[in-house]
VOMAR-826988 format. One line per 4 residues: number of its first residue (from 1); their letters; for each residue x, y, z of C-alpha. Coordinates in nm, 4 decimals. Example, Ala and Ser with C-alpha at 12.3 -4.5 7.8 and 13.67 -1.06 7.14 Angstrom:
! residues 2
1) as) 1.2300,-0.4500,0.7800  1.3670,-0.1060,0.7140
END
This chain:
! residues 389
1) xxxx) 0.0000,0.0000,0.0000  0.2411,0.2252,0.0909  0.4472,0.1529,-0.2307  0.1226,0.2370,-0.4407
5) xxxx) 0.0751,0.5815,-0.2355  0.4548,0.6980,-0.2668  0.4248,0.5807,-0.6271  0.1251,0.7962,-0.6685
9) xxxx) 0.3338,1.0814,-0.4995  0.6096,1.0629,-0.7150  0.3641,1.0225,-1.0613  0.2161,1.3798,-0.9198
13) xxxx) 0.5385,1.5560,-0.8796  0.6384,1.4489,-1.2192  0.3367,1.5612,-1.3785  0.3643,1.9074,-1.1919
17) xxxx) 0.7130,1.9131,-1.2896  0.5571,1.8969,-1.6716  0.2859,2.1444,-1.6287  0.5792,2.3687,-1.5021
21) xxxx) 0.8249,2.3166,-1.8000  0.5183,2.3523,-2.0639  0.4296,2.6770,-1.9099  0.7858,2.7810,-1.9036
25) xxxx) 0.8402,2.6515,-2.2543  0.5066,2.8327,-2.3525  0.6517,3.1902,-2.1874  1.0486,3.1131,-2.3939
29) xxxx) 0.8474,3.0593,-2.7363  0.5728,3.3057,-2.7582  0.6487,3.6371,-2.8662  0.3891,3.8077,-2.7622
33) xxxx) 0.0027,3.8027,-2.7303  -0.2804,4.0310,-2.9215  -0.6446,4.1249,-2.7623  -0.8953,4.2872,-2.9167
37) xxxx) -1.1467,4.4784,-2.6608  -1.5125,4.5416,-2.8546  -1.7945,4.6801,-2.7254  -2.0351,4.9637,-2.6622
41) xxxx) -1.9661,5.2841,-2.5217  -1.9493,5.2718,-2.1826  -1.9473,4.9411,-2.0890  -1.5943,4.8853,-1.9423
45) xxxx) -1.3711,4.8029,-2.2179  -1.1477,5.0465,-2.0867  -1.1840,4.9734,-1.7188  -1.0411,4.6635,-1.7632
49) xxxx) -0.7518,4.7428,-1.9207  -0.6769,5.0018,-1.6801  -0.7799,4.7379,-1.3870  -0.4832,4.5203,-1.6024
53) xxxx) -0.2559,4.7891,-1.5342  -0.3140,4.8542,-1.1714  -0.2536,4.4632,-1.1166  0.0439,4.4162,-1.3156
57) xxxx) 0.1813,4.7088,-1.5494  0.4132,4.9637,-1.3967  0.2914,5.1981,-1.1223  0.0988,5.5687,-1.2737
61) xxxx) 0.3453,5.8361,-1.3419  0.2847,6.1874,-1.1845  0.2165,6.3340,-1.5629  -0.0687,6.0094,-1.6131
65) xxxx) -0.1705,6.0972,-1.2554  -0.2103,6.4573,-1.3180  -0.3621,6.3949,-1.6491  -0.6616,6.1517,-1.4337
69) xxxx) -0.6935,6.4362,-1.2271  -0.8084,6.6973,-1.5015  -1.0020,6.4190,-1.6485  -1.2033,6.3436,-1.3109
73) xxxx) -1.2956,6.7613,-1.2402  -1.4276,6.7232,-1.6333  -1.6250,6.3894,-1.5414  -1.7698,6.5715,-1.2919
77) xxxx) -1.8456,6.9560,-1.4564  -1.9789,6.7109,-1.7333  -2.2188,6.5129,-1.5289  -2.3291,6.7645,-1.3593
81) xxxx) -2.4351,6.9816,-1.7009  -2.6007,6.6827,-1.8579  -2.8243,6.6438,-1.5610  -2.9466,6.9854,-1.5715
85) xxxx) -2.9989,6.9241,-1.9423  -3.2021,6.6104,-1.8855  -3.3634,6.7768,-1.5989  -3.4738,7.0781,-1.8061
89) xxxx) -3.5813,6.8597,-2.0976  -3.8186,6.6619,-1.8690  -3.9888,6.9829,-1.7235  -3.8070,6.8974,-1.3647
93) xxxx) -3.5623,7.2353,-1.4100  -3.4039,7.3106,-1.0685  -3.5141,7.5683,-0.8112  -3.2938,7.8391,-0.8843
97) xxxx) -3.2351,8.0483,-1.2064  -2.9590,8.1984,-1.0546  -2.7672,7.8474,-1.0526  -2.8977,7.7520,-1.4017
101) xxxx) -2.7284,8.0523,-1.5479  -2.4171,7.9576,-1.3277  -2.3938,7.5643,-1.4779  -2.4369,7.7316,-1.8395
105) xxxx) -2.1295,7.9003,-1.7330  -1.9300,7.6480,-1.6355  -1.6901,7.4504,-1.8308  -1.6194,7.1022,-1.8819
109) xxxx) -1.2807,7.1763,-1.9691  -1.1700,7.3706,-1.6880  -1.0831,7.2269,-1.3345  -1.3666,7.2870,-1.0045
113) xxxx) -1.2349,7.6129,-0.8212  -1.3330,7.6320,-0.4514  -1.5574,7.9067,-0.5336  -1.7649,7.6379,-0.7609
117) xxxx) -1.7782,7.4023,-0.4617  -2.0836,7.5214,-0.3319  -2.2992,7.5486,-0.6676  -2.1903,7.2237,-0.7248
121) xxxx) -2.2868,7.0865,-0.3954  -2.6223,7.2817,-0.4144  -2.7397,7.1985,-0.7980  -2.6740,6.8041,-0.6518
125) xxxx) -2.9597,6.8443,-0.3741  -3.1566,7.0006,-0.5994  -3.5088,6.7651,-0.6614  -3.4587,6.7976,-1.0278
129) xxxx) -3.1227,6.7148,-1.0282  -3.1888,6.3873,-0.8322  -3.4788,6.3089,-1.0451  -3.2965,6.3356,-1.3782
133) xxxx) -3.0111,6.1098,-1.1857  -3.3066,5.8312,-1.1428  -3.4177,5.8745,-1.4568  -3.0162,5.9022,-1.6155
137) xxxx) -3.0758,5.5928,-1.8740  -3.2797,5.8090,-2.0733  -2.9688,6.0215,-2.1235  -2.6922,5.7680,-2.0962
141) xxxx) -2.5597,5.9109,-1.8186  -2.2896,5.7233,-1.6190  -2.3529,5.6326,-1.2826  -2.0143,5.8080,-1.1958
145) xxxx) -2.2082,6.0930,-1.1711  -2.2727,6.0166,-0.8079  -1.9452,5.8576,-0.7316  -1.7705,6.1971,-0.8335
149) xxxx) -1.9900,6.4714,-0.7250  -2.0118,6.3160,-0.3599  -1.6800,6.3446,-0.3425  -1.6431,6.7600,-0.4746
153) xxxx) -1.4189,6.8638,-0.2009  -1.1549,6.5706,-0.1766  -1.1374,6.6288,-0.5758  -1.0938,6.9771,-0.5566
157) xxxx) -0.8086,6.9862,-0.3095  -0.5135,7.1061,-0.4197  -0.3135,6.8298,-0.3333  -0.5644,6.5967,-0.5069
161) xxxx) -0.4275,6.3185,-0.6984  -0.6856,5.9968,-0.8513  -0.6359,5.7246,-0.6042  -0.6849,5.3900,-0.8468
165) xxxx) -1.0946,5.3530,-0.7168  -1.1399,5.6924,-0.8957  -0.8965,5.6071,-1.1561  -1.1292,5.2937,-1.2647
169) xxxx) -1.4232,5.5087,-1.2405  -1.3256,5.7633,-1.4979  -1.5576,5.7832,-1.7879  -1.3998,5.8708,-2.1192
173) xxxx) -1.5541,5.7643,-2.4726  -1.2850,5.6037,-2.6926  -1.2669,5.8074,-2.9713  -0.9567,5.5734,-3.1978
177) xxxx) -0.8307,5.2849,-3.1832  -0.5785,5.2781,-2.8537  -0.2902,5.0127,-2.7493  -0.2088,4.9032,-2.4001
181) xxxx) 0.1312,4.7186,-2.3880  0.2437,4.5290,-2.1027  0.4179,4.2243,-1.9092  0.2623,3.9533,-1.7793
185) xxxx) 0.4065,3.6562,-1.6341  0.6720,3.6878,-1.8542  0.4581,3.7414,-2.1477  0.4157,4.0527,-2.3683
189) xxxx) 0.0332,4.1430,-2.4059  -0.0863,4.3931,-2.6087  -0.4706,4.5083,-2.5625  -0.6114,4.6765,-2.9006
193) xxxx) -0.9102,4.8851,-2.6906  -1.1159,4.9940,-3.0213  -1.4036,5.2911,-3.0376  -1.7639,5.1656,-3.0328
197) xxxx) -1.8753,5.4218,-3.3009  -2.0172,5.2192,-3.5657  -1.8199,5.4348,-3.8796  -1.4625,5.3667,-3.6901
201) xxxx) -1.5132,4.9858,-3.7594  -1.2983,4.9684,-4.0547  -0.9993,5.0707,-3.8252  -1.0207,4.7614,-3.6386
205) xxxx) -1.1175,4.5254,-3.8296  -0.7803,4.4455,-3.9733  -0.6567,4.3164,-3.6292  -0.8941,3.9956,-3.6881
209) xxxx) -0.5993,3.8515,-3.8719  -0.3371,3.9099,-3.6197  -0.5093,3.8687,-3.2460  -0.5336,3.5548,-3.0642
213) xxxx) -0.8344,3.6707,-2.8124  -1.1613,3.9056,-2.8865  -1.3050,4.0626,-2.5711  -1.6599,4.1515,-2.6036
217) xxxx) -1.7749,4.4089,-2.3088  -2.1132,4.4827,-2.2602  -2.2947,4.6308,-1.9794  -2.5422,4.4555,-1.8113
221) xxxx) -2.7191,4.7881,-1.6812  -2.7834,4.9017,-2.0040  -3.1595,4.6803,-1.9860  -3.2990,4.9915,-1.9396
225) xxxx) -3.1028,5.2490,-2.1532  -3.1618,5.3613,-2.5081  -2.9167,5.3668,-2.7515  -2.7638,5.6993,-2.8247
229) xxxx) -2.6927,5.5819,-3.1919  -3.0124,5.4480,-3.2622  -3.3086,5.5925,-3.0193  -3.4734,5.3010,-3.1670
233) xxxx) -3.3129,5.0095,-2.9968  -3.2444,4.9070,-2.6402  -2.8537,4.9479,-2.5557  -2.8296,4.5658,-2.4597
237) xxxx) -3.0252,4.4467,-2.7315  -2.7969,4.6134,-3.0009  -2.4730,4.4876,-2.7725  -2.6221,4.1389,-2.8145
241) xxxx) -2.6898,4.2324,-3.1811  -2.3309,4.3274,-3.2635  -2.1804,4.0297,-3.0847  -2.3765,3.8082,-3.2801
245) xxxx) -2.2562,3.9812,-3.6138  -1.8775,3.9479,-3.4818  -1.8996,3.5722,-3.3739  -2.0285,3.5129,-3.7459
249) xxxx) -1.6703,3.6926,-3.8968  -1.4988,3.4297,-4.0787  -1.1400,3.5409,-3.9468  -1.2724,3.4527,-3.5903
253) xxxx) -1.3422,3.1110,-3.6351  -1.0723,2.9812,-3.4230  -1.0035,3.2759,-3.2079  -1.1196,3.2559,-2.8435
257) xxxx) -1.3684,3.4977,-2.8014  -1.4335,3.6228,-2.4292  -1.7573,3.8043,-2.3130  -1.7586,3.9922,-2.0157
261) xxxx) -2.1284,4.0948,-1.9179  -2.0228,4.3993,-1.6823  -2.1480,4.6435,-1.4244  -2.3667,4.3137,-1.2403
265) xxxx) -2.3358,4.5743,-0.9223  -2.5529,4.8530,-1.0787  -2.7591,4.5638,-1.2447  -2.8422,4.4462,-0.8580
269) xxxx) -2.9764,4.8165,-0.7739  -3.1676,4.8607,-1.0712  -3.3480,4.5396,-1.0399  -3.4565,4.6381,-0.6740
273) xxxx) -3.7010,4.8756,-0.8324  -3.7043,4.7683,-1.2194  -3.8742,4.4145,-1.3868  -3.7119,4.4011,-1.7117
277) xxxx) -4.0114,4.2706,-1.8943  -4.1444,4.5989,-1.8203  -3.9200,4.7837,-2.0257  -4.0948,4.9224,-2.2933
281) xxxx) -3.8941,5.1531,-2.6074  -4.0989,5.4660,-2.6257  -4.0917,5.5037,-2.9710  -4.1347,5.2001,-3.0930
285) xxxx) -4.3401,5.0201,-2.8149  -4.0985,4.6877,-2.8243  -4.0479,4.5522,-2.5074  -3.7144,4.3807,-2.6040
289) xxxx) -3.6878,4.1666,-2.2457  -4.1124,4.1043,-2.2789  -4.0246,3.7044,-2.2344  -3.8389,3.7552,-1.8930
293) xxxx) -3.9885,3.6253,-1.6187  -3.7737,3.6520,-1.3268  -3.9181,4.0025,-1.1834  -3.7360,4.2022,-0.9787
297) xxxx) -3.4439,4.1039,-0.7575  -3.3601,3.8409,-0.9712  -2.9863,3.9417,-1.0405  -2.8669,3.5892,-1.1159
301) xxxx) -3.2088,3.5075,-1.2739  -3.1835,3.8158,-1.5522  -2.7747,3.7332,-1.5434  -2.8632,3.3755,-1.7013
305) xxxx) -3.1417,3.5072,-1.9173  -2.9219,3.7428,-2.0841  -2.6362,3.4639,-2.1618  -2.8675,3.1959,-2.2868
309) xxxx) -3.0194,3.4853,-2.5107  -2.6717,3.5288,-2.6381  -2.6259,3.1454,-2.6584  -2.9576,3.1170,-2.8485
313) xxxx) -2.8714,3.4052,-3.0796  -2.5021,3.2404,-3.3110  -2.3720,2.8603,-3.4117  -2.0434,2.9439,-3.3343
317) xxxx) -1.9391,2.5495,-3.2832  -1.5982,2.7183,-3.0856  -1.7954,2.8333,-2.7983  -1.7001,3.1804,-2.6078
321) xxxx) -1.6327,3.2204,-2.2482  -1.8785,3.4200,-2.0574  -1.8242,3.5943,-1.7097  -2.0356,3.8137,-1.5091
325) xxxx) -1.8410,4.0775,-1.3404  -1.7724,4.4214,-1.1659  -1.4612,4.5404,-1.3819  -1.3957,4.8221,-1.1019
329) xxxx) -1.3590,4.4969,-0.8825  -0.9429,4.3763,-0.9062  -1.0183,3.9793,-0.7831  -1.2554,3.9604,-1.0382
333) xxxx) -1.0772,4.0968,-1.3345  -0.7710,3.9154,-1.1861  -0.9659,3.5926,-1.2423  -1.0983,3.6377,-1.5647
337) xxxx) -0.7292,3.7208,-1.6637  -0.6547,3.3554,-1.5481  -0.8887,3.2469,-1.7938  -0.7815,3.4469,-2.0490
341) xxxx) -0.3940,3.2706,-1.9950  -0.5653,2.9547,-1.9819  -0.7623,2.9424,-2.2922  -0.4546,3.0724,-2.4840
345) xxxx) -0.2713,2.7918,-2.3378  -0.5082,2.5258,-2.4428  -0.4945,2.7131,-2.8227  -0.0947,2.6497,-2.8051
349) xxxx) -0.1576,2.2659,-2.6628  -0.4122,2.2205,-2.9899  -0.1566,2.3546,-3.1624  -0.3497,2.6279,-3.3000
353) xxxx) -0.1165,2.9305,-3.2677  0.1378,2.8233,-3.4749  0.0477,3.0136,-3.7841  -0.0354,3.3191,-3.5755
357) xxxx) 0.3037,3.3563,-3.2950  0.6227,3.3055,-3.3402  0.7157,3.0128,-3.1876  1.0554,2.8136,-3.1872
361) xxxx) 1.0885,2.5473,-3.4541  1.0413,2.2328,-3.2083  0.8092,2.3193,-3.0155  0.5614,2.1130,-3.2160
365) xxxx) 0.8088,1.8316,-3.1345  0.7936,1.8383,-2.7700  0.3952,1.8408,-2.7606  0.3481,1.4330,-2.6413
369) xxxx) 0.0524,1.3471,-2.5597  0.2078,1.2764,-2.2025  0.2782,1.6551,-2.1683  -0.0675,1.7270,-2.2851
373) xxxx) -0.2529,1.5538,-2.0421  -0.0253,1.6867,-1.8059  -0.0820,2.0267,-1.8827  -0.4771,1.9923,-1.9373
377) xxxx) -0.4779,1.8923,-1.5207  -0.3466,2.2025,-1.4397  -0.5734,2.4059,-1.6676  -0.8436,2.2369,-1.4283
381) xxxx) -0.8182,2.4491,-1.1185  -1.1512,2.5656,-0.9854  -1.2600,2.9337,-1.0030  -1.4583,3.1437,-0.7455
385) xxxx) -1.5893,3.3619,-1.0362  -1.8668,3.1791,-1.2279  -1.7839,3.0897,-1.6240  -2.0031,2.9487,-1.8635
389) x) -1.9056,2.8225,-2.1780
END
């Protein structure tokens, strides 16, 4: 018996010993890994990539830092204008005329002086402010808004600089097509993060050829938002849309695709007061969730309504990944990283990277089976973030 259990012992530590060379051998012959980030506007693409950053890239320089910090006094000057907008439009207005010509004044551009403090803490309390805040998805209006304006004074401190929480936080539209490069575990990563706008397509749509992941983002609040683009269509619903039209690209056939449904925090507060099935479009009268019948509450209910939707909606025969998650959340972006290294890994065991990284000549060679089974155990390691596939 005790022969069997040290032999069992010793058949362990030479499979570890495997796993570890493969992954070692894996890190020596790849040259580097692409990722394509897709998605609406936002949704998160770009929190994620920062959230990458934060976990593993080099620390924020005082220019990026000082940069952030111009960028969160504009998130908030901007938030704050688009909710007197939305509360004007929808015949809330705000108390005082004296502070609406004030707001017209200020601008987005500039950074909150102390003697804005108070008009900005006063237009906040104002009932039509707060109104237009609860009724923000008919504007597209970030929940940031809160987030930033609650905090006026630390952000207008002299001494302010974006601690990371605000850093993730920051809302800014992704006009082009931007590249994050970085380090990871001894791997170079670059992240293409490409503009939603519909008419910027054509600048991304060369990468198909060259990236080894696609990262879909979409935000799972958006069941109640209208699309900017197209008034006609529900903000999820065209997110589900456009995924379905990128899993049928031919270039993607054997490219893992990932999709991240995001924001499942704000999802959980809107569904305390909101049954999707009761959403209805205003100008066209759809009710594109009308078959939901989970009610309210039901975060993980609506959660695994939305993916079998998506499920329901291609044939892709390779199946995506699909997390739920809270991007402004590091474990769980940390984890779905994990997955994002293991699926690549399994692609380079199948030996279906070869024509797209440069790999050394023999590493074909030293793919046995034995090594493969070895390194599929240690792809096996459970997860406390849920993926479907």
């Amino acid at each position: 018996m005790g022969n069997v259990l040290f032999g069992g012992k010793r058949a362990r530590a030479h499979s570890r010993a495997i796993e570890e060379g493969m992954k070692d051998e894996f890190q020596a012959t790849v040259q580097g890994i692409k990722v394509l980030l897709l998605g609406p506007t936002n949704a998160g693409k770009s929190t994620f990539v920062k959230q990458l950053r934060i976990l593993y890239g080099d620390p924020y320089r005082h220019e990026e830092l000082m940069n952030f910090r111009r960028q969160v006094h504009s998130n908030a000057l901007s938030f704050l204008a688009q909710l007197h907008e939305l509360a004007v439009l929808e015949g809330h207005g705000v108390h005082s005329e004296k502070d609406t010509h004030a707001i017209y004044c200020l601008s987005p551009a500039a950074e909150i002086e102390k003697e804005d403090l108070s008009l900005v803490k006063r237009m906040w309390t104002d009932p039509g402010i707060q109104q237009a805040y609860l009724d923000r998805a008919k504007a597209e209006i970030s929940e940031s808004a809160e987030f930033f304006i609650n905090r006026v004074d630390e952000i207008a401190s002299e001494d302010y600089l974006p601690p990371h929480e605000h850093i993730l936080r920051l809302r800014v539209p992704t006009l082009r097509l931007t590249t994050t490069e970085m380090r990871i575990d001894g791997i170079a990563f670059t992240f293409f993060d490409a503009s939603a706008q519909e008419n910027k397509r054509g600048k991304w749509l060369h990468l198909f050829n060259a990236v080894q992941v696609v990262i879909f983002v979409a935000s799972l609040a958006d069941f109640d938002v209208m699309s900017k683009e197209n008034p006609n269509e529900n903000k999820l619903a065209q997110s589900i849309s456009s995924l379905k039209q990128l899993m049928q690209e031919p270039e993607l056939r054997e490219v893992t695709i990932m999709v991240i449904l995001n924001k499942s925090d704000i999802l959980g507060q809107k569904l305390f007061s909101i049954d999707p099935a009761a959403i209805r479009n205003e100008i066209t009268g759809d009710k594109p969730w009308a078959d939901y019948t989970g009610g309210i509450k039901s975060t993980k209910g609506f959660e695994s309504y939305i993916i079998d939707k998506i499920k329901k909606s291609h044939s892709r025969k390779k199946a995506p990944l699909y997390f739920v998650s809270n991007a402004t959340n590091s474990n769980e972006v940390k984890t779905i990283f994990s997955y994002m290294e293991n699926a690549i890994i399994q692609n380079y065991m199948k030996q279906s990277f070869f024509s797209t990284m440069s790999v050394s000549a023999t590493a074909t060679d030293k793919m046995s089976k034995f090594k493969r089974a070895g390194m599929k155990a240690s792809l096996q390691a459970t997860s406390k973030l849920k993926v479907e596939e």
